[in-house]
N, C-alpha and C positions, 0 to 999 in steps of 0.2 A: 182519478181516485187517489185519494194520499194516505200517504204510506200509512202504514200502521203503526200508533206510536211504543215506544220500547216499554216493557214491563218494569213496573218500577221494583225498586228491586225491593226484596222480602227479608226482614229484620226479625230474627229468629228472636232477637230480645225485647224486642218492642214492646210487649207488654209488661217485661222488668228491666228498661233501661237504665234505670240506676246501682244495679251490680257490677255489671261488666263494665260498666265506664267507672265506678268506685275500685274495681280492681286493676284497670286500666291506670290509672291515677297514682294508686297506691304501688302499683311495679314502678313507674316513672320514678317517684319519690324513693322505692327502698334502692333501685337497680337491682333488683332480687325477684321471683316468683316466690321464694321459701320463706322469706321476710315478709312482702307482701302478704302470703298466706298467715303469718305467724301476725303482722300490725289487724289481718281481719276476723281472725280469729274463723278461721275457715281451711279445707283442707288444701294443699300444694296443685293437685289434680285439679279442682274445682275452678282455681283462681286459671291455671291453663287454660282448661275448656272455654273459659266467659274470653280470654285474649283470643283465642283460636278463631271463636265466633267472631267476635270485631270484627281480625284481618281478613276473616272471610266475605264475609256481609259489606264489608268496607272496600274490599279488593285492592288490599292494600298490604304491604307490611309496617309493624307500626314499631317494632325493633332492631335495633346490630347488637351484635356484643362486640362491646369492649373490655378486651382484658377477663375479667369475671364477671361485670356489672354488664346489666342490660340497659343498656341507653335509647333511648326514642330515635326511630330515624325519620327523616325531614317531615313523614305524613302523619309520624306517629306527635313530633311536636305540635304540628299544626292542631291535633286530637286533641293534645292534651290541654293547649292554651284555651281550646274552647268548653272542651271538657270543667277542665279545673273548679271553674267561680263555679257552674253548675253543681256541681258534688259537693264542696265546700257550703253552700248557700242550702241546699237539701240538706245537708247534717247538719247544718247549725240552724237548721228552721224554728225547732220544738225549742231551744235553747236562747235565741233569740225571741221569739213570741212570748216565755215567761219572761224574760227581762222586760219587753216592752210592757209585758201584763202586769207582770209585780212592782216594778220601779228599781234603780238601785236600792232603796230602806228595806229591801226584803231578797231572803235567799241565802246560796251558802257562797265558801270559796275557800278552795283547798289548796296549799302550799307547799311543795317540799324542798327540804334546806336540810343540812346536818347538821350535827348538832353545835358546832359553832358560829355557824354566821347564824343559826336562831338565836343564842346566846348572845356575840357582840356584834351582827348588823342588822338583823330587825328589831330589838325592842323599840326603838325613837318610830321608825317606820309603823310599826302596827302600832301604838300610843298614838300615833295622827291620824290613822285608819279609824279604829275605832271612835275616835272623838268624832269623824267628819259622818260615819257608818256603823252607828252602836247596833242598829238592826241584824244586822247581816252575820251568817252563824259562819266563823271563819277557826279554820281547821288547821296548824302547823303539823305536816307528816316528816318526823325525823326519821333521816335516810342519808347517808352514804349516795354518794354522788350516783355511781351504776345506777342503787335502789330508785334516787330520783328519778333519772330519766325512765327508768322500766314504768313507776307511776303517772310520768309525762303519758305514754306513747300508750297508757290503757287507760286513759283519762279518767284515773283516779286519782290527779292530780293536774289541776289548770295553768301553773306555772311552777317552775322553780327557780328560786334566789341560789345563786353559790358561783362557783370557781371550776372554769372549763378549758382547756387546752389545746382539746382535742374536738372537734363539733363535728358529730356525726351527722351525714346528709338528708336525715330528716327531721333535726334538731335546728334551732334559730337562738343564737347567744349575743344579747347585747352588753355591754362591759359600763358599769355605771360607776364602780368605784376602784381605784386603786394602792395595791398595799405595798409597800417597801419591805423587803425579807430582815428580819432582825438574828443577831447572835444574840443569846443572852442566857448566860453565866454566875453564880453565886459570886457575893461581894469577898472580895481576898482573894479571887482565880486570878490566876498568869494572865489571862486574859482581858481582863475588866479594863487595864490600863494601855498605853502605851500602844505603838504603832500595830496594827491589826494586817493579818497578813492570814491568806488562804492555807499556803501550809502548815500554820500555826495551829490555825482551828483542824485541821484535819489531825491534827497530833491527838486530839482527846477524842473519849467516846463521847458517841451522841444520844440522846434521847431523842424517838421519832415516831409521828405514828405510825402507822402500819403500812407495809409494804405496797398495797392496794392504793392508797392515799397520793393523793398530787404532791403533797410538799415531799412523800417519802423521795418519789419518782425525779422532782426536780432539788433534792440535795445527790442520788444518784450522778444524774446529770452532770451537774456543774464539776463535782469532783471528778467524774470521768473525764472531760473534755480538758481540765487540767492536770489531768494522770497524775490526780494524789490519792493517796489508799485511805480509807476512811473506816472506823469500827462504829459499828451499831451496837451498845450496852444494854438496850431497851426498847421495844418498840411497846407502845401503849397509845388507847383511845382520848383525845380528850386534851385540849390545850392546858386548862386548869390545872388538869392530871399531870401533863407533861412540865408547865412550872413548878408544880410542886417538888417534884423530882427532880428537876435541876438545882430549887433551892435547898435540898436535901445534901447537893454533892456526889449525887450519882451520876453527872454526866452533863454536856452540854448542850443545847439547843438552836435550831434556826427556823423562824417564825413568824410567819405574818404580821406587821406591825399593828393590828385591826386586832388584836387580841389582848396587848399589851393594854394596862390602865395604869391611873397614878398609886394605886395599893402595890402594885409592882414592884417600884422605886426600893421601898422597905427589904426587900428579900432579893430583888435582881438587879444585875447590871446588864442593860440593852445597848448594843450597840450595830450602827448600819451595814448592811452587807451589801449594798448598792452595787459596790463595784465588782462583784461577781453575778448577783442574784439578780434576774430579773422582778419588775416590779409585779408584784398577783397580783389581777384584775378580779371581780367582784361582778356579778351583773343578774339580771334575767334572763330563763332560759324555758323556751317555748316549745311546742312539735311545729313545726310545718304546714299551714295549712289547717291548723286549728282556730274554730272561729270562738272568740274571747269572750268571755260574759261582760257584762256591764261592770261587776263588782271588780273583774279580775283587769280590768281596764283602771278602775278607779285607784287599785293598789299602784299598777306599773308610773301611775303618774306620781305618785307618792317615794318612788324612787331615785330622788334626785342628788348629785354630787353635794348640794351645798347641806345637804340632811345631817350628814355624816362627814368631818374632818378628820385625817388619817394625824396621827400624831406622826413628829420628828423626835428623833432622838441623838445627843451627843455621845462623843465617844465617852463621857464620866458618865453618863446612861439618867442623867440629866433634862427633863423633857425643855423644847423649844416651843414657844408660842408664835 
């Protein structure tokens, strides 16, 4: 008589298997249950229960912690590699079926940028969009970099353009263009001329924007790492804002060369900070694991180094061709 064979085993999810491998998924990506709960917009308790199910069901553990993050252990990777294209291909189904239904000439696509790289690095970029995609209803959401990615990560925004440092582990940042950091000074400042020296510039105030802001963060920086003291005269939003104020004589500035134009020339003197400042990178920046629309495809090809030339500057603030 032969044996009797084993009871296969009972999948308490089975009839909604796309939850708890979605939250399965979404813990691997944030390293968080409270993250995870918060990217699904579902409660903390919930997102447990559907993991608890798994490792049960599964007869496995699919976690270690490390440190404060939860990390997948050897069975929980193996889960999640096969998991993954599954959850990802289920969410982007309805999303992918109108792309293939409508074509790219039809649909929307929403952007967010702050308000300067909308200002000096997409106008050329959407001017070629539009030309190539008059159809398509496309949305610029100015936002502060945080605001971005919050828009990213509740896809209320399909990509964002700008400037990142820092990449959080379920953000994806590719770097497409880069900027040289500039001084730049009213014509007749001590400064305009002659050898340029870090503790020189640290001698005057600055105009900067706001303390939240990357350039604030990385003129911090640099001056700390060379233990020179530096005064802040102004902090204000706004590059334009911030030139204007330097051409006024209320203070000096350091600033992305992607801002600077030849109207500049007339009212400022730019010169290179190379030798302290690292160059700002410029790029795309996506969630994780987000499947892309057609349209939002057709932008990131549109993003290319030769679109956009970064100006050079001498030290008479002089532009180089």
């Amino acid at each position: 008589m032969p044996p009797p064979r084993a009871p296969s085993p009972r999948f308490s999810y089975k009839s909604d298997r796309l939850k708890p491998l979605r939250a399965f998924c979404q813990t691997v990506r944030m390293g968080s249950v409270s993250r995870a709960a918060e990217a699904l917009f579902v409660s903390q308790p919930a997102v447990s229960q559907q993991l608890q199910a798994l490792e049960r069901d599964l007869g496995v553990v699919l976690f270690e912690r490390s440190g404060r993050r939860l990390v997948p252990s050897r069975e929980g990777q193996l889960l999640y590699d096969l998991a993954q294209p599954l959850v990802e291909n289920l969410d982007g189904l309805e999303a992918s079926f109108r792309d293939k239904l409508a074509g790219l000439d039809a649909g929307e696509l929403n952007i967010a940028a702050n308000s300067s790289t909308i200002l000096y690095l997409l106008p050329r970029i959407v001017e070629r969009y539009r030309q190539v995609h008059p159809d398509v209803r496309l949305t610029l959401h100015n936002a502060i970099s945080a605001d971005g990615t919050d828009l990213l990560r509740s896809d209320a925004a399909d990509l964002a353009v700008g400037s990142m440092t820092d990449v959080p582990a379920d953000l994806s940042y590719a770097p497409a263009y880069r900027f040289e950091q500039m001084l730049i000074v009213p014509h007749g400042h001590p400064l305009a001329r002659g050898e340029l020296a870090l503790s020189a510039v640290s001698g005057y105030p600055l105009v900067l924007p706001p303390r939240r802001q990357i350039t604030y963060r990385l003129v911090d920086q640099v001056f700390q790492r060379h233990r020179l003291p530096y005064t802040v005269a102004l902090e204000v939003g706004g590059w334009e804002v911030i030139k204007q104020y330097v051409a006024m004589g209320m203070g000096i500035s350091i600033v992305p060369a992607l801002c600077l134009n030849e109207s500049d020339r007339e009212r400022l003197v730019a010169r290179s900070m190379r030798p302290w400042f690292p160059e700002r990178s410029y790029g795309v920046i996506m969630r994780r694991g987000k499947v892309l629309s057609a349209q939002a495809r057709a932008f990131i090809e549109l993003i290319q180094p030769e679109l956009l030339s970064p100006r050079e500057y001498d030290q008479s603030g002089h532009s180089e061709r």
